[in-house]
BADRENVEX-498672 format. One record per residue (C-alpha): x negated, y negated, z; residue in one letter. Coordinates in pm, whole numbers, always signed. Example, Ala and Ser with C-alpha at 12.3 -4.5 7.8 and 13.67 -1.06 7.14 Angstrom:
BEGIN
east	north	up	code
-1230	+450	+780	A
-1367	+106	+714	S
//
This chain:
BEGIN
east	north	up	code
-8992	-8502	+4611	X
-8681	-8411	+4747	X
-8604	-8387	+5163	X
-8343	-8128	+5260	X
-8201	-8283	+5623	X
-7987	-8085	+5854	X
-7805	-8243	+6076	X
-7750	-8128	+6464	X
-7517	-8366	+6547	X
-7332	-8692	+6393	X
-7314	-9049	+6491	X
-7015	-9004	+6671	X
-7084	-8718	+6825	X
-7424	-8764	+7062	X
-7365	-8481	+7347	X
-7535	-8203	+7126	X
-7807	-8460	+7055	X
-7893	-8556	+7328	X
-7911	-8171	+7477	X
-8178	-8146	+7270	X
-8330	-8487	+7425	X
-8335	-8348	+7724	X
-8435	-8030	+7684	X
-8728	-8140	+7509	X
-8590	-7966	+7141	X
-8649	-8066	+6800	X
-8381	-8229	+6662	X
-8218	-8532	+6481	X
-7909	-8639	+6340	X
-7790	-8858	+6072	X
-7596	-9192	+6019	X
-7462	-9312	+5691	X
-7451	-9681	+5705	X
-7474	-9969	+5453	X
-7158	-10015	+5172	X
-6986	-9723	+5089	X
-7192	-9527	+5295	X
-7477	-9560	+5030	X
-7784	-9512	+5297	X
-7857	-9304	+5604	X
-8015	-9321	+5897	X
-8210	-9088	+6069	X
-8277	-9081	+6473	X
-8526	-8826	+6520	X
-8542	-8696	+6910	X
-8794	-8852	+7107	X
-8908	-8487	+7253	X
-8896	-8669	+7604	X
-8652	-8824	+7811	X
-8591	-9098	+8019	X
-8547	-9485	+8070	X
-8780	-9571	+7830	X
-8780	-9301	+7569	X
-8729	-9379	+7197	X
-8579	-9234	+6913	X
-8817	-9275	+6553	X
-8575	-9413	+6291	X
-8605	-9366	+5956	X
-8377	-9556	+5645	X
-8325	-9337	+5344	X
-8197	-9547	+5062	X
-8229	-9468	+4681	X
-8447	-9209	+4720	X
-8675	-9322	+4917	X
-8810	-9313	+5305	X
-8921	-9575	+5529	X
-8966	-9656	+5943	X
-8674	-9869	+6018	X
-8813	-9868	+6333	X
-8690	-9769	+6721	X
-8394	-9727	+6884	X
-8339	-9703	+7261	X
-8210	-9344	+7324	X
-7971	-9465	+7537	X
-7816	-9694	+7315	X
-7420	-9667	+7182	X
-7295	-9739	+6843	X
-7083	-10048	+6870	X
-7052	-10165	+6420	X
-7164	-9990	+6122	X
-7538	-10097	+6182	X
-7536	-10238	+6579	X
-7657	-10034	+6831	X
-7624	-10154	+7188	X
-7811	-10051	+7543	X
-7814	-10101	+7894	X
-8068	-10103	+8147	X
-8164	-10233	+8461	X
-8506	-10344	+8608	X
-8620	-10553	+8899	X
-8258	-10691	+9021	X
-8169	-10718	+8635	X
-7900	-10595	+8435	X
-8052	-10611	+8063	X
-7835	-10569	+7741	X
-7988	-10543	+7438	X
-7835	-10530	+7101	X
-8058	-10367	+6800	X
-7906	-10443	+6453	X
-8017	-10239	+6119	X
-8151	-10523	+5863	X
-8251	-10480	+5532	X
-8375	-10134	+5627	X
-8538	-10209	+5974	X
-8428	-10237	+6373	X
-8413	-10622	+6450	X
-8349	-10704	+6832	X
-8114	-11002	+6752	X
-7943	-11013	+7115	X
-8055	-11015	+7430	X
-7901	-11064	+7767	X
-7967	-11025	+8144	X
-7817	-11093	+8402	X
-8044	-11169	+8721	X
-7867	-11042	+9050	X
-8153	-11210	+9272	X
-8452	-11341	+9284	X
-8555	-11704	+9063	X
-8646	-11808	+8731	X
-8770	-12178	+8679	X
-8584	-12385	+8444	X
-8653	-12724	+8214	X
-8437	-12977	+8227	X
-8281	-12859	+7886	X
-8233	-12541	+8001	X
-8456	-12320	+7866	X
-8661	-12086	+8061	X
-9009	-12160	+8173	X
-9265	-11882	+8205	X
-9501	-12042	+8432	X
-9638	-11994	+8801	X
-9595	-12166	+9001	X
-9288	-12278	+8890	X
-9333	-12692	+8817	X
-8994	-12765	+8697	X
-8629	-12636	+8895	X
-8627	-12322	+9013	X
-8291	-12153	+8991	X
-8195	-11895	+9209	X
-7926	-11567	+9169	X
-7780	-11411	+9455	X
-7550	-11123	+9445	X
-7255	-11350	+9489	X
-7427	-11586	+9243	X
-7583	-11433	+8973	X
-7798	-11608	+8655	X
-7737	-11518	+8311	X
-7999	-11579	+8057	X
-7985	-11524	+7683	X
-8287	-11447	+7503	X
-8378	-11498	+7083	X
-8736	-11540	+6993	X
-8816	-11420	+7330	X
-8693	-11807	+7447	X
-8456	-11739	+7767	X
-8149	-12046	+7796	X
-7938	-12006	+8074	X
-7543	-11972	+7999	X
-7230	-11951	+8161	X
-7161	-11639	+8382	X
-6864	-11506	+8156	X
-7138	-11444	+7824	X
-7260	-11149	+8054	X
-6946	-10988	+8131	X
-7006	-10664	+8009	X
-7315	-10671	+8189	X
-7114	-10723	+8513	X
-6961	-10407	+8474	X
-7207	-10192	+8399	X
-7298	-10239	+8817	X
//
């Protein structure tokens, strides 16, 4: 079987892409990726827009087709297969960074930055998901925000500089 693909806009160049995003158009466009550009990667449109919409990603390697999985619309190329995005929810600045693996999306960092409100804490530092809270609730202000890094969907608090970038994207 052989696919024919025609591309409406390239990785570096979104704007036409994401026309079609928003005016609800069929469209896609096409990444090589992997050594020597050896693979692609295709973002098909969502056929919505908005916060949460989704582009379907496929990997063709070798000759063959396979879901590599989802890719925030709104996220940016930042290496040959990282994608990063931004969003914001509740008094939270997220970041998340998706990174092409062997062929499929893996979230492999995760930020946010809490502006207020509390999360409770264990005395190693790891974030508790309980309520009530029985451990040490910590609490971000404007002023003094919390930022909490997330692998395994396990929070640990760090050091206000590892969210930097998410600092500026207020």
């Amino acid at each position: 079987m052989r696919i024919r693909l025609e591309s409406k806009a390239s990785c570096h160049d979104l704007s036409s892409f994401l026309y079609l995003a928003a005016s609800n158009l069929a469209g896609w466009y096409l990444c090589a990726s992997g050594k020597n550009n050896s693979s692609t990667l295709v973002l098909l449109n969502p056929g919505r827009s908005g916060v949460n919409a989704q582009y379907n990603a496929f990997f063709l390697a070798d000759e063959s087709v396979s879901l590599a999985g989802y890719l925030p619309v709104s996220a940016e190329k930042v290496g040959d297969l990282e994608y990063r995005s931004y969003s914001s929810e509740a008094g939270s600045i997220w970041e998340r960074t998706d990174s092409l693996q062997e062929g499929r999306f893996h979230v492999t960092n995760e930020l946010q930055l809490i502006m207020s409100g509390s999360v409770c804490m264990s005395k190693m530092g790891e974030i508790i998901m309980q309520e009530p809270c029985r451990a040490a609730p910590v609490v971000a202000r404007p002023r003094k925000p919390i930022c909490i890094e997330y692998k395994d969907h396990a929070g640990k608090l760090l050091p206000n500089s590892a969210c930097a970038r998410l600092a500026k994207q207020i």
